[in-house]
CHARMM-style PDB file with segment names, atoms N, HN, CA, C and O in Angstrom:
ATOM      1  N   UNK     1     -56.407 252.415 -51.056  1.00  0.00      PROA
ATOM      2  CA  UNK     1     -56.207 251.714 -49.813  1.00  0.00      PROA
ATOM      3  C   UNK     1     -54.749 251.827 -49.420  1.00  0.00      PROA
ATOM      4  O   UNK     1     -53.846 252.101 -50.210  1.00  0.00      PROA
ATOM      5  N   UNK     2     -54.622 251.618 -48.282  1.00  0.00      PROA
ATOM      6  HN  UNK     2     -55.356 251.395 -47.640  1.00  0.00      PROA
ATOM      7  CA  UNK     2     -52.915 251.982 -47.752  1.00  0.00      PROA
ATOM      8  C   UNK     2     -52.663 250.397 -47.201  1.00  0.00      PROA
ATOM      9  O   UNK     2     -53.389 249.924 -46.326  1.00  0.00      PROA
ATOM     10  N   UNK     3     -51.504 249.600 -47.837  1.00  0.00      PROA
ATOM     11  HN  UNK     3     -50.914 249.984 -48.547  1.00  0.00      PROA
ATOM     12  CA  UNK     3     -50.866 248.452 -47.518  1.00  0.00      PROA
ATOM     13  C   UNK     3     -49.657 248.581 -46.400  1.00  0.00      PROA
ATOM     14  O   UNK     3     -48.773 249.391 -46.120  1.00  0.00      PROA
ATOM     15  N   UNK     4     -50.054 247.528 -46.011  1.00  0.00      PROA
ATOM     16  HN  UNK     4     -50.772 246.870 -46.239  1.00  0.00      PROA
ATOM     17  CA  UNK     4     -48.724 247.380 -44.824  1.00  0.00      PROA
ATOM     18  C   UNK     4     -47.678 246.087 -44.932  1.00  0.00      PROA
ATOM     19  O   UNK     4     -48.073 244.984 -45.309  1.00  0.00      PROA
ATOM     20  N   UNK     5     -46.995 246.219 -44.746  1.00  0.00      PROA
ATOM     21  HN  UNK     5     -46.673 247.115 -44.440  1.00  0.00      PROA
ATOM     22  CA  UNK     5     -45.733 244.823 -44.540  1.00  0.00      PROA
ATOM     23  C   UNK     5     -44.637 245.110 -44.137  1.00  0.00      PROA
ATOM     24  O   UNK     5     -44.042 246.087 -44.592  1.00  0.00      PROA
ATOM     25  N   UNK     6     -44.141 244.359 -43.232  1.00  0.00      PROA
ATOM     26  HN  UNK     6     -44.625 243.565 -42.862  1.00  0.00      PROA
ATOM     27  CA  UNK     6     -43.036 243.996 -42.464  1.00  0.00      PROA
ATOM     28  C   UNK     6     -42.260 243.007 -42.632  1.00  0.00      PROA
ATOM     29  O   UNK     6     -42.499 241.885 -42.185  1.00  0.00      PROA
ATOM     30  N   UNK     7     -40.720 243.475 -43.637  1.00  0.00      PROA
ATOM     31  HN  UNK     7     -40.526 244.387 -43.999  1.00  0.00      PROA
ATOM     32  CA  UNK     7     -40.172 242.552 -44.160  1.00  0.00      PROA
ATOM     33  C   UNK     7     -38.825 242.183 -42.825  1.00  0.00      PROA
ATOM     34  O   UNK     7     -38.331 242.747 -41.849  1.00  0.00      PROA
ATOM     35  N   UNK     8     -38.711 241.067 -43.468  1.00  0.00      PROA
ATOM     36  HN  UNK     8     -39.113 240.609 -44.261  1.00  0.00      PROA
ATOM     37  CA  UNK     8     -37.147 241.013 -42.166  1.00  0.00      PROA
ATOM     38  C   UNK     8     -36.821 239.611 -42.877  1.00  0.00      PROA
ATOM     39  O   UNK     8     -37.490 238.898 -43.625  1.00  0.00      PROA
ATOM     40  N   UNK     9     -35.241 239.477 -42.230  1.00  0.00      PROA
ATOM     41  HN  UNK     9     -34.697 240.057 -41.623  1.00  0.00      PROA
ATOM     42  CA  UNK     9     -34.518 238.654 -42.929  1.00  0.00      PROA
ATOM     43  C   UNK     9     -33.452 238.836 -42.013  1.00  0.00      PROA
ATOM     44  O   UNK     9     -33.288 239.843 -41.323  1.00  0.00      PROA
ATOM     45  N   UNK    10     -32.607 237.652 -42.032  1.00  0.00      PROA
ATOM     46  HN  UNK    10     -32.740 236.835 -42.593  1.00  0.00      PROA
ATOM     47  CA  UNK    10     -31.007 237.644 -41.289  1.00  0.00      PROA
ATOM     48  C   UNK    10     -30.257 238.770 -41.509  1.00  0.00      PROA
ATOM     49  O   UNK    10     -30.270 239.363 -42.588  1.00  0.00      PROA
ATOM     50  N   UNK    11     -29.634 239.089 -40.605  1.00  0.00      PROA
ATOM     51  HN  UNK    11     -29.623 238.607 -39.729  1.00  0.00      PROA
ATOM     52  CA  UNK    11     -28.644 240.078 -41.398  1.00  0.00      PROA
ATOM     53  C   UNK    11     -27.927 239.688 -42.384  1.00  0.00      PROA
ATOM     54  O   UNK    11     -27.180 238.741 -42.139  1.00  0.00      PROA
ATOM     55  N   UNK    12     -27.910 240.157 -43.531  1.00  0.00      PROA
ATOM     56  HN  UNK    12     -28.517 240.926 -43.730  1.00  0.00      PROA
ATOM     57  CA  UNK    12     -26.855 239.615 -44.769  1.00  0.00      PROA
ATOM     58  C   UNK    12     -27.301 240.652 -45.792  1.00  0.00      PROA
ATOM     59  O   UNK    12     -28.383 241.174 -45.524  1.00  0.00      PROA
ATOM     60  N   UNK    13     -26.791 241.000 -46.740  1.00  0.00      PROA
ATOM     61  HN  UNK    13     -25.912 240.576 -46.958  1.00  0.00      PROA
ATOM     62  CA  UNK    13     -27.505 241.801 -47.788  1.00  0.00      PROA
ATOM     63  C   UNK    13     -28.682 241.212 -48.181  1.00  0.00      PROA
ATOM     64  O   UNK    13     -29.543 242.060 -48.417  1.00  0.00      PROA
ATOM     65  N   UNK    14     -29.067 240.010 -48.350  1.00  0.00      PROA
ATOM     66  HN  UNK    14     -28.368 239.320 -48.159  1.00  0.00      PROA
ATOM     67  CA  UNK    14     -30.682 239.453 -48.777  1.00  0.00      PROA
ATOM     68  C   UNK    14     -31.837 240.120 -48.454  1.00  0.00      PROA
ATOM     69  O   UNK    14     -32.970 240.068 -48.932  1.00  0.00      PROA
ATOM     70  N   UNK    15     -31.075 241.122 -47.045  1.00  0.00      PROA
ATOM     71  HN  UNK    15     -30.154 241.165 -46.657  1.00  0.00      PROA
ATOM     72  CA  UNK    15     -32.407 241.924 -46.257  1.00  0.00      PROA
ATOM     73  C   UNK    15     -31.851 242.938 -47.111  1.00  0.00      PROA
ATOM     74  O   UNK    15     -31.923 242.438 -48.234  1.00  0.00      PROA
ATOM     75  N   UNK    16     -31.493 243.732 -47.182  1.00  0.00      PROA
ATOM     76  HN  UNK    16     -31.435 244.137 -46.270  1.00  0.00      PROA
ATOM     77  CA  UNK    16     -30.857 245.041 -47.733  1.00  0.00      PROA
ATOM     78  C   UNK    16     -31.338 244.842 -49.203  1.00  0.00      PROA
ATOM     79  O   UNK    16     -31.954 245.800 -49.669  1.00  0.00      PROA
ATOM     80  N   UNK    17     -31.093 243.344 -50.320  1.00  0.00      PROA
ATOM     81  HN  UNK    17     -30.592 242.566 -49.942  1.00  0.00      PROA
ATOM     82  CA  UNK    17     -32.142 243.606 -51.495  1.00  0.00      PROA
ATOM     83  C   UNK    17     -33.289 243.423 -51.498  1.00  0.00      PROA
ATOM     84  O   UNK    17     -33.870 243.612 -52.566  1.00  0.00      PROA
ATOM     85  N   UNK    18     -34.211 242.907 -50.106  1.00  0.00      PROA
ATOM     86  HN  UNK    18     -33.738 242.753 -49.238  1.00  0.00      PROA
ATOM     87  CA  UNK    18     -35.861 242.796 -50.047  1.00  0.00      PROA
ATOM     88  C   UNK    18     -36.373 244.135 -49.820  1.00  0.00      PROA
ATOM     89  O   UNK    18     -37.529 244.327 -50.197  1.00  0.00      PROA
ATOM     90  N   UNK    19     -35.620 245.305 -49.165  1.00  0.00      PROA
ATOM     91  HN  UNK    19     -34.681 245.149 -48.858  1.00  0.00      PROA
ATOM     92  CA  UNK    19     -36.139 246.513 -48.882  1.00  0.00      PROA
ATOM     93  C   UNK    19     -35.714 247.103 -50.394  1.00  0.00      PROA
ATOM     94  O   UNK    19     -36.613 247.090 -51.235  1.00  0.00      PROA
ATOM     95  N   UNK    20     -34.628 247.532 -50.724  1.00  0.00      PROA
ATOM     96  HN  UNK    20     -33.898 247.543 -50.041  1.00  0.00      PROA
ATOM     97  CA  UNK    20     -34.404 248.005 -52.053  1.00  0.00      PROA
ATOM     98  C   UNK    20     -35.884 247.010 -53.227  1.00  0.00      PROA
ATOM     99  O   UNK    20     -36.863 247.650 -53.611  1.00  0.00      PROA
ATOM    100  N   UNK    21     -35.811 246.361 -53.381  1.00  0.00      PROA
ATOM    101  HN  UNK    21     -35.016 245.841 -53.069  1.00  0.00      PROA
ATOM    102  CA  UNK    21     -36.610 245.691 -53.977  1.00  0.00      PROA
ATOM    103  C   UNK    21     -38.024 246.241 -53.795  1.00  0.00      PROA
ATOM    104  O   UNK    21     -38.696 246.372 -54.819  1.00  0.00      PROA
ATOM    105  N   UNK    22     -38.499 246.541 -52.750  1.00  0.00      PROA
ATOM    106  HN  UNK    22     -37.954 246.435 -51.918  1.00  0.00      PROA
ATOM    107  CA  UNK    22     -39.896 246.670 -52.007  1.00  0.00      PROA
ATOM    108  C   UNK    22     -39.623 248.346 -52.227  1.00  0.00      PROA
ATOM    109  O   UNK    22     -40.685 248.780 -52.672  1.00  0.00      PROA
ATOM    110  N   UNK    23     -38.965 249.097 -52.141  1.00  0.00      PROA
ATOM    111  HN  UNK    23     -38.102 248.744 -51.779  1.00  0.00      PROA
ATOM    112  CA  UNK    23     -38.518 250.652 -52.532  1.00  0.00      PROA
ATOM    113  C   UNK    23     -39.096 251.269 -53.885  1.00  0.00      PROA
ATOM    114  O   UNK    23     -39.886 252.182 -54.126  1.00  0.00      PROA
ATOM    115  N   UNK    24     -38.232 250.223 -54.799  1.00  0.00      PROA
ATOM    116  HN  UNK    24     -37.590 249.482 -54.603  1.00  0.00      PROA
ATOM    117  CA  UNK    24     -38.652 250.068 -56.261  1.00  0.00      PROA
ATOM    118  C   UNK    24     -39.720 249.889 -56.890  1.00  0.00      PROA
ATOM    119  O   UNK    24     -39.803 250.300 -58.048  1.00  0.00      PROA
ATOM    120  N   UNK    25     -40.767 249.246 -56.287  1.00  0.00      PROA
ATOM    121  HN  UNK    25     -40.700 248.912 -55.347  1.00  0.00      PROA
ATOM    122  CA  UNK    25     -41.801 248.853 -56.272  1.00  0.00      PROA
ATOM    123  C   UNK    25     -42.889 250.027 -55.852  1.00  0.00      PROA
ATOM    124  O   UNK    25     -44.087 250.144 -56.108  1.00  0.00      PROA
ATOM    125  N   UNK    26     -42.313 250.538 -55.384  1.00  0.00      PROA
ATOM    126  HN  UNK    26     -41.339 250.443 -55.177  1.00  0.00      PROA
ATOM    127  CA  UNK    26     -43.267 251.949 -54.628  1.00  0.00      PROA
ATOM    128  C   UNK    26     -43.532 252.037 -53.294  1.00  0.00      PROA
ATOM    129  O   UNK    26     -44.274 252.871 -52.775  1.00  0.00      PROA
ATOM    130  N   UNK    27     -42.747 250.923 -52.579  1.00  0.00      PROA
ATOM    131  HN  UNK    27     -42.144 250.246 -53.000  1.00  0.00      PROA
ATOM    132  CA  UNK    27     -43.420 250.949 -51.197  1.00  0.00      PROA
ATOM    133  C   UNK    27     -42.328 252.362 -50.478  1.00  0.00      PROA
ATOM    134  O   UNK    27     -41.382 252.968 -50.982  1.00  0.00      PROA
ATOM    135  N   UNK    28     -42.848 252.454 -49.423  1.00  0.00      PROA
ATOM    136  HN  UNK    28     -43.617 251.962 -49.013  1.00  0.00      PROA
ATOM    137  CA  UNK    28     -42.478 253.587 -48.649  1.00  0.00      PROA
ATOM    138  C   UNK    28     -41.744 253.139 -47.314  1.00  0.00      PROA
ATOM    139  O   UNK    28     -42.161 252.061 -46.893  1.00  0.00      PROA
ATOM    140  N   UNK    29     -40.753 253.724 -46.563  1.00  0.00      PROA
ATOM    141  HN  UNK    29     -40.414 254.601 -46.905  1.00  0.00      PROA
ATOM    142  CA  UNK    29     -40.279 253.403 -45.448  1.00  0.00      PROA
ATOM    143  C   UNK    29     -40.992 253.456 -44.488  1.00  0.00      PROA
ATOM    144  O   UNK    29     -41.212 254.658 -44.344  1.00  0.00      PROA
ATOM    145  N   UNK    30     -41.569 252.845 -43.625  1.00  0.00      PROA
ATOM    146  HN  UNK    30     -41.390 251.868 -43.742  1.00  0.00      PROA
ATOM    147  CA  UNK    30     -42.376 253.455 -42.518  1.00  0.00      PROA
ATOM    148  C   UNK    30     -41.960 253.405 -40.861  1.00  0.00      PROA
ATOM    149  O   UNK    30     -42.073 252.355 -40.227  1.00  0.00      PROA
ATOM    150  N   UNK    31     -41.506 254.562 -40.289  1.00  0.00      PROA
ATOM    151  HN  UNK    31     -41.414 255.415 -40.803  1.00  0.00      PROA
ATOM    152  CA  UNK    31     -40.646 253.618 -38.928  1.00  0.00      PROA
ATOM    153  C   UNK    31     -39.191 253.479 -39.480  1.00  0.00      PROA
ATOM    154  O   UNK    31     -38.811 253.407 -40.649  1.00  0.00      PROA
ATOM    155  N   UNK    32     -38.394 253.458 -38.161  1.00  0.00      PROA
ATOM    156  HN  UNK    32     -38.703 253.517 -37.212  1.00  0.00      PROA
ATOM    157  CA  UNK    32     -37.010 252.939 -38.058  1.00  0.00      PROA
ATOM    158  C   UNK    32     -36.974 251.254 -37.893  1.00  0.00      PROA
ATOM    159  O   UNK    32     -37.596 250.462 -37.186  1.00  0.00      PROA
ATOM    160  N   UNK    33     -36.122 251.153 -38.719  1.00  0.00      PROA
ATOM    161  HN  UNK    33     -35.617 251.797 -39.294  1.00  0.00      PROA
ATOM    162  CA  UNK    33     -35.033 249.474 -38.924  1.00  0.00      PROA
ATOM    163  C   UNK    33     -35.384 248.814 -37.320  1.00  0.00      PROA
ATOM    164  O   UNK    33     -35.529 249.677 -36.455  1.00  0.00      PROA
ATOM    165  N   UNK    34     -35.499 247.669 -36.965  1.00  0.00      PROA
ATOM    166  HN  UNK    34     -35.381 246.968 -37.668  1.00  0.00      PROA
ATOM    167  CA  UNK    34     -35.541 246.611 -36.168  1.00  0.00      PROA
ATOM    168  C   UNK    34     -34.152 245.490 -36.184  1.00  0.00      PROA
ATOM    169  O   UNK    34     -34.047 244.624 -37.054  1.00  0.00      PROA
ATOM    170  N   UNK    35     -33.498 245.611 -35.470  1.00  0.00      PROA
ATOM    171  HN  UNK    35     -33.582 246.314 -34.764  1.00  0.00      PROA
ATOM    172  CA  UNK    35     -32.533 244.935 -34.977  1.00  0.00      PROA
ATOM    173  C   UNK    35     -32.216 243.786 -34.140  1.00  0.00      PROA
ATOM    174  O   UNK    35     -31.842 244.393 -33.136  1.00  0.00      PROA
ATOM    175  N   UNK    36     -32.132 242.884 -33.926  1.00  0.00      PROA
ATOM    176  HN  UNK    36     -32.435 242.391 -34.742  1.00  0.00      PROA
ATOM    177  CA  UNK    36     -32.535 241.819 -33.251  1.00  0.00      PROA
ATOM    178  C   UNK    36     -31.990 240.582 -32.980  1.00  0.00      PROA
ATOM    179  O   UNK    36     -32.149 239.883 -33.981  1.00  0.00      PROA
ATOM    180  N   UNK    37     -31.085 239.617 -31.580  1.00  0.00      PROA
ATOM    181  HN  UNK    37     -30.956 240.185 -30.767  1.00  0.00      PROA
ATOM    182  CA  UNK    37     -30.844 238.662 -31.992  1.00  0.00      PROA
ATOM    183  C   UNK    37     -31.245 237.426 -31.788  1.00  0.00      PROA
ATOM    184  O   UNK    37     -31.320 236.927 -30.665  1.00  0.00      PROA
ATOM    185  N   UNK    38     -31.543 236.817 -32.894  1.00  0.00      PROA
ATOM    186  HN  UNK    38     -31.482 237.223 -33.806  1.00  0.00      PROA
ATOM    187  CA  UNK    38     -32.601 235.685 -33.086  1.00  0.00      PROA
ATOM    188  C   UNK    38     -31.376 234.237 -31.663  1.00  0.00      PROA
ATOM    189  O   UNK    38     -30.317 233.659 -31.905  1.00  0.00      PROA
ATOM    190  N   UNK    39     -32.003 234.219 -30.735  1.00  0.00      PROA
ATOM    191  HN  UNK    39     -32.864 234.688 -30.539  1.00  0.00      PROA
ATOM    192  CA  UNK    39     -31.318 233.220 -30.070  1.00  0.00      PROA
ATOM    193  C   UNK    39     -31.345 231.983 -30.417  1.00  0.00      PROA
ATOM    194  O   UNK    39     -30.434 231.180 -30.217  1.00  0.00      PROA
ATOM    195  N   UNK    40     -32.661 231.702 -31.097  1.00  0.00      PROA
ATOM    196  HN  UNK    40     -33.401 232.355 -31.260  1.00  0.00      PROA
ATOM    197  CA  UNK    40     -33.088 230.174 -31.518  1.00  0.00      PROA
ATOM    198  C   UNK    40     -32.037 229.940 -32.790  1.00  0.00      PROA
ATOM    199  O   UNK    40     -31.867 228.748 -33.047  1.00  0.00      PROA
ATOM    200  N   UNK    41     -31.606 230.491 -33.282  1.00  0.00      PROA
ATOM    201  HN  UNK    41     -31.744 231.459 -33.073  1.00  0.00      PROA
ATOM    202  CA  UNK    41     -30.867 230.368 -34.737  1.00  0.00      PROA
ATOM    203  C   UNK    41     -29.420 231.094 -34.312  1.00  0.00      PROA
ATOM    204  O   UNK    41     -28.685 230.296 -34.893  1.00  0.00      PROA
ATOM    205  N   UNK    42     -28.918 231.620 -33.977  1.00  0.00      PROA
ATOM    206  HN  UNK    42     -29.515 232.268 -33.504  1.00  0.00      PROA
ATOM    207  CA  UNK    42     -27.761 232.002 -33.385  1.00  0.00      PROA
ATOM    208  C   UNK    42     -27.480 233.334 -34.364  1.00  0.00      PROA
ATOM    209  O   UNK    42     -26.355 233.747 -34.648  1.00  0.00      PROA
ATOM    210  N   UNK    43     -28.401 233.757 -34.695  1.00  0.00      PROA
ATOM    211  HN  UNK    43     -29.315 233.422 -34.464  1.00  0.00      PROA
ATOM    212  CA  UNK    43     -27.868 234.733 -36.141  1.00  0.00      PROA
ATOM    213  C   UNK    43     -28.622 236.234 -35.511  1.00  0.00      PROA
ATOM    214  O   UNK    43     -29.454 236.069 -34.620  1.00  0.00      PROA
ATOM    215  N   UNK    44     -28.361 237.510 -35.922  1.00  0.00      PROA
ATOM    216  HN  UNK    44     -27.685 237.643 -36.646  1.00  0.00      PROA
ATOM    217  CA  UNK    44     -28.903 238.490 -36.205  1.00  0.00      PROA
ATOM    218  C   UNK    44     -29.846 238.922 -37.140  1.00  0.00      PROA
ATOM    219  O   UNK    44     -29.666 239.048 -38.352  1.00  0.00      PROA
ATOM    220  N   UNK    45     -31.144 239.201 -36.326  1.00  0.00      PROA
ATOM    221  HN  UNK    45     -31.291 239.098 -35.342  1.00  0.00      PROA
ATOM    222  CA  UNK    45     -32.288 239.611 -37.834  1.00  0.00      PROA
ATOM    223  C   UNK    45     -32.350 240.934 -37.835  1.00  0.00      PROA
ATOM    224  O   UNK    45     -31.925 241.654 -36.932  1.00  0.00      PROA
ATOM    225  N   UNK    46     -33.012 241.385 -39.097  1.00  0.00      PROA
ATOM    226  HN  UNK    46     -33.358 240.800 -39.830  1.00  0.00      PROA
ATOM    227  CA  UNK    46     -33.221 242.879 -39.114  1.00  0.00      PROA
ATOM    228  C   UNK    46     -34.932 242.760 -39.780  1.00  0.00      PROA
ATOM    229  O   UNK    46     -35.443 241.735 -40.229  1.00  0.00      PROA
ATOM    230  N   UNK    47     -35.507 243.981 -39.686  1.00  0.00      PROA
ATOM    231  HN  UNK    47     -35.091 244.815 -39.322  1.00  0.00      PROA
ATOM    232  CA  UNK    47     -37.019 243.940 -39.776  1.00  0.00      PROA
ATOM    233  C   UNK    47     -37.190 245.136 -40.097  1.00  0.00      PROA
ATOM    234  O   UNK    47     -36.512 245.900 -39.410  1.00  0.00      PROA
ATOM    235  N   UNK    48     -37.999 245.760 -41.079  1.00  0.00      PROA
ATOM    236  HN  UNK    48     -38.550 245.140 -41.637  1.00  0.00      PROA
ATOM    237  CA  UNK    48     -38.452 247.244 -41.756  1.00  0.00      PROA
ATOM    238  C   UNK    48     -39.651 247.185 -41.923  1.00  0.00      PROA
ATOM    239  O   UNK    48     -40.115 246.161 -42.425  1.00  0.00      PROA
ATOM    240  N   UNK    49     -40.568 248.342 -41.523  1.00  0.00      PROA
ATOM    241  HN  UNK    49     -40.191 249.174 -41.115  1.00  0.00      PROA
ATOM    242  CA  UNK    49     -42.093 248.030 -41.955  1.00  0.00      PROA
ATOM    243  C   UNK    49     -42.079 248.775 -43.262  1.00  0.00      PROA
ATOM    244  O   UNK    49     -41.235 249.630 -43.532  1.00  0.00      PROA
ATOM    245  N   UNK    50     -42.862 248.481 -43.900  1.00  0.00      PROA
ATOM    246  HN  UNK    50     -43.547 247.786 -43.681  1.00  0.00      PROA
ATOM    247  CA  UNK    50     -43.125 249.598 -45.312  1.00  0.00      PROA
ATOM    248  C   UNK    50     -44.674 249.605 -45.458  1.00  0.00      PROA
ATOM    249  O   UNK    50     -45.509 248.790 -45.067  1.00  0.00      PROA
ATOM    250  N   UNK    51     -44.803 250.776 -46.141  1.00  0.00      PROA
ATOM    251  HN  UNK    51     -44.124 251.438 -46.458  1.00  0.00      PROA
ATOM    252  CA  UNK    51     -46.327 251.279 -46.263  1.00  0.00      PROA
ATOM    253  C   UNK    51     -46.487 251.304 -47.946  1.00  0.00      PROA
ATOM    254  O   UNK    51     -45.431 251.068 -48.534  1.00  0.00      PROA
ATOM    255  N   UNK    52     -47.525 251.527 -48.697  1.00  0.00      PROA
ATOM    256  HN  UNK    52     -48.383 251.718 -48.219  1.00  0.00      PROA
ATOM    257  CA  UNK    52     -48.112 251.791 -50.087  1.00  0.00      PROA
ATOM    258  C   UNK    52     -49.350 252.174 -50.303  1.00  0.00      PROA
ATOM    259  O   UNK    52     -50.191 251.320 -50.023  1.00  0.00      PROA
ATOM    260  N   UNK    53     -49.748 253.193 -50.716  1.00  0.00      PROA
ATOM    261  HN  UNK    53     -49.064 253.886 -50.944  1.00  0.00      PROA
ATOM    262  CA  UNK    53     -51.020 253.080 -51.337  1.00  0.00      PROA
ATOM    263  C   UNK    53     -51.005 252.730 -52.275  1.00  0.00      PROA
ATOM    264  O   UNK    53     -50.049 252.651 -53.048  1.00  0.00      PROA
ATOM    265  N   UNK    54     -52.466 252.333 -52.469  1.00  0.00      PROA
ATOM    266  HN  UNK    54     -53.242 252.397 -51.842  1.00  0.00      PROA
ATOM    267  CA  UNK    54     -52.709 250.985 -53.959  1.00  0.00      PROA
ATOM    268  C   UNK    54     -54.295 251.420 -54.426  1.00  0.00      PROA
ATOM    269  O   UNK    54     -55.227 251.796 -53.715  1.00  0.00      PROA
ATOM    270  N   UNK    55     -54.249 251.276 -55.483  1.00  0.00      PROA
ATOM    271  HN  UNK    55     -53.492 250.971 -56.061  1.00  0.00      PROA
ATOM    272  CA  UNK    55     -56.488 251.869 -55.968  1.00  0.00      PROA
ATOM    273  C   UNK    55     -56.541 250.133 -55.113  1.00  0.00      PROA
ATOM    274  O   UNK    55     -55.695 249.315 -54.752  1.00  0.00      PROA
ATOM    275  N   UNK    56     -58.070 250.233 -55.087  1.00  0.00      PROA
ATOM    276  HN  UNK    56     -58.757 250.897 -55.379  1.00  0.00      PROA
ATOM    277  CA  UNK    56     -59.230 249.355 -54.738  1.00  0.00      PROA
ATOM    278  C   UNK    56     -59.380 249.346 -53.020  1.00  0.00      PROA
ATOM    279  O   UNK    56     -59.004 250.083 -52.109  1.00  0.00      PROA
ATOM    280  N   UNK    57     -60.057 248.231 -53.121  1.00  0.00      PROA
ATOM    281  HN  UNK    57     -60.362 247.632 -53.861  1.00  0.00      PROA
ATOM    282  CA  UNK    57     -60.363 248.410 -51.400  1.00  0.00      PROA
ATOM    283  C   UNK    57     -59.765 246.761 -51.336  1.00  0.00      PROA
ATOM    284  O   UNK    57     -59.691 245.839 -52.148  1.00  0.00      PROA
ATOM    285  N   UNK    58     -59.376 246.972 -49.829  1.00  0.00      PROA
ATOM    286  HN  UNK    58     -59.436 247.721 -49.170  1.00  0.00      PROA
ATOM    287  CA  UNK    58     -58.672 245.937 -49.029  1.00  0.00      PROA
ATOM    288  C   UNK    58     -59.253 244.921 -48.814  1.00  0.00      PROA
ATOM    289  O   UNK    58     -60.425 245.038 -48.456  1.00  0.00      PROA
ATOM    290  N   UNK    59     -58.670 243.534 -48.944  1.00  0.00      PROA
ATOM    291  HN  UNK    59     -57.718 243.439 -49.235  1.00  0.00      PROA
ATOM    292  CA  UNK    59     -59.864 242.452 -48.615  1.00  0.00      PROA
ATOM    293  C   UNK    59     -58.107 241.110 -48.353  1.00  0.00      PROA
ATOM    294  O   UNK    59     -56.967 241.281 -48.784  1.00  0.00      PROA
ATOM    295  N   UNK    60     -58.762 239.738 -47.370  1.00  0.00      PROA
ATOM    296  HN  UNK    60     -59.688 239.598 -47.020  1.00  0.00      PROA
ATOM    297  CA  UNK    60     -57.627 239.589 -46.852  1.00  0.00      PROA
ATOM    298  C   UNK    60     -56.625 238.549 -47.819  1.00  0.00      PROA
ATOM    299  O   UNK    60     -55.493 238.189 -47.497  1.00  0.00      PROA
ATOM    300  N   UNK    61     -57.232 238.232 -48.875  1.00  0.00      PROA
ATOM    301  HN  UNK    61     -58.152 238.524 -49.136  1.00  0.00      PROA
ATOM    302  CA  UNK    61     -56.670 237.761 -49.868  1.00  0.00      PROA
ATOM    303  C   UNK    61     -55.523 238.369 -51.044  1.00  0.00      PROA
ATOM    304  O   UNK    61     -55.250 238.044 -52.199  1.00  0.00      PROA
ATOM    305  N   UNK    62     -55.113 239.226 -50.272  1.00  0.00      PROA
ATOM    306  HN  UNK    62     -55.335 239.490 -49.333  1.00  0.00      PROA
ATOM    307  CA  UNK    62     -54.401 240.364 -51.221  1.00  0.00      PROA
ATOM    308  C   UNK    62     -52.995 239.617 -50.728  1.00  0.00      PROA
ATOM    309  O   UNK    62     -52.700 239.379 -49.557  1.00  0.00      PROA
ATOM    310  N   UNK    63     -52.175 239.297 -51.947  1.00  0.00      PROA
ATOM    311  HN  UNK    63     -52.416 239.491 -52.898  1.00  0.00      PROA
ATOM    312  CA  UNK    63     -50.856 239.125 -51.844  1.00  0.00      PROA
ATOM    313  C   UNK    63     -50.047 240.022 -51.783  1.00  0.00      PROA
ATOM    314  O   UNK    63     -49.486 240.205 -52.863  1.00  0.00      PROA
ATOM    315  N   UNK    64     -49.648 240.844 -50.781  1.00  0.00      PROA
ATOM    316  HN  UNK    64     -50.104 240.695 -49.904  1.00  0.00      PROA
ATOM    317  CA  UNK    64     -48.733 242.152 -50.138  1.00  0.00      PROA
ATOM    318  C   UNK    64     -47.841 242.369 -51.067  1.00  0.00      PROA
ATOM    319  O   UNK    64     -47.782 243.339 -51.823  1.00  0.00      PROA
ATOM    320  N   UNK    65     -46.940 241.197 -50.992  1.00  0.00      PROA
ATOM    321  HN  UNK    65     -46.988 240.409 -50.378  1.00  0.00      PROA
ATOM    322  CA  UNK    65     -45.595 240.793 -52.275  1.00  0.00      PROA
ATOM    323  C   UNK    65     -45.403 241.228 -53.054  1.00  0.00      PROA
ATOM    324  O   UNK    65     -44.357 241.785 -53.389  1.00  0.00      PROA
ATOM    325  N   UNK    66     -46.895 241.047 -53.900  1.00  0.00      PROA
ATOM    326  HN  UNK    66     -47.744 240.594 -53.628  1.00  0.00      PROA
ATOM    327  CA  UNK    66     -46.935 241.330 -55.332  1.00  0.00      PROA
ATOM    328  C   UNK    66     -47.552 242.367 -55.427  1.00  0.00      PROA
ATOM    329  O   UNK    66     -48.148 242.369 -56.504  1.00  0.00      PROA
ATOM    330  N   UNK    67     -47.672 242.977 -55.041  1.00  0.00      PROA
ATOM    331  HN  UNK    67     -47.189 242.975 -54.166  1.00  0.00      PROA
ATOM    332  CA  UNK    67     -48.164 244.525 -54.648  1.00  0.00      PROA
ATOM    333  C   UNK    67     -47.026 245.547 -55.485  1.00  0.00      PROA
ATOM    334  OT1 UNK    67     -47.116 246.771 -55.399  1.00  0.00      PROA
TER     335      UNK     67
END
C-alpha cells in the first residue's frame, strides 16, 4: 500500500527534524516544501508531503507516525 502524510510545523528546526526523522524512517519526499504565514499565530509555517510504501492493505485506523 502507498502512505501519505503531510508534516508541517513553525519554522524552527523542529520542522527540519520531523522531515529528517520521517526520511529515516523510509518515507520519501513527495512535492516541493510549503511556505506559509500563519496570521493567526504571527509565526511562519512550513509543510512537506511525504509518501511510503508499506506491505498490507490500507484501512483508516493506521497510525501514519508510526509507520
Amino acid at each position: 500500500m502507498q502512505l501519505y502524510r503531510f508534516l508541517s510545523a513553525d519554522d524552527t528546526s523542529e520542522f527540519c527534524h520531523k522531515v529528517t526523522a520521517a526520511l529515516n524512517k523510509g518515507w520519501v519526499l513527495h512535492g516541493s516544501p510549503t511556505y506559509a504565514f500563519d496570521a493567526a499565530n504571527g509565526v511562519m509555517r512550513c509543510g512537506q508531503a511525504v509518501t511510503k510504501d508499506a506491505p498490507g492493505d490500507y484501512h483508516p485506523d493506521i497510525k501514519l507516525g508510526e509507520q
